[in-house]
Phi, psi and omega in degrees: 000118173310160193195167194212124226246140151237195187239137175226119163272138197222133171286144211307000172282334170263356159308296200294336193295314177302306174314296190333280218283345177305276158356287196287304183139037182043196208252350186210334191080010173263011155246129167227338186232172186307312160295304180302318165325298147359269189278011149310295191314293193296331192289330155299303176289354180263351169280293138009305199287317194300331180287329183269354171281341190282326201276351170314310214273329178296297168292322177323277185305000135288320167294342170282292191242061202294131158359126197235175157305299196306336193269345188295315184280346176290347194284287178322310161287001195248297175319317202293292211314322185270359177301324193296269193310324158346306180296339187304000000 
């Protein structure tokens, strides 16, 4: 994937934090410099972001359409059925 240096100012308490945990071997050791720490870091917040948009979107489509009678008996009927084959 092709890439592109941007500029970030960042404060020095969270530099020294960043050195701090660089220093100790990082959390797995597949961060070793300040850019990768970066981009980890953001590659986390865009997954995190992407999981609360799939699950916003999951309720949202319940609240629009809720659990019903039809899905409570097919539920009912799905128990009896396998209760039935329990027996065989």
């Amino acid at each position: 994937m092709a890439s592109r240096p941007i500029s970030v100012r960042l404060p020095e308490a969270m530099i020294a934090a960043m050195d701090e945990h660089l220093a100790d071997g990082g959390s797995d050791g597949s961060v070793r410099t300040r850019t990768d720490l970066v981009q980890a870091a953001i590659d986390l917040w865009l997954r995190a972001d992407e999981t609360a948009r799939i699950d916003a979107a999951i309720d949202a489509g319940y609240a629009r359409a809720p659990v019903g009678d039809a899905e409570e008996e097919f539920g009912r009927i799905s128990d009896r059925a396998q209760r039935e084959l329990d027996g065989w």
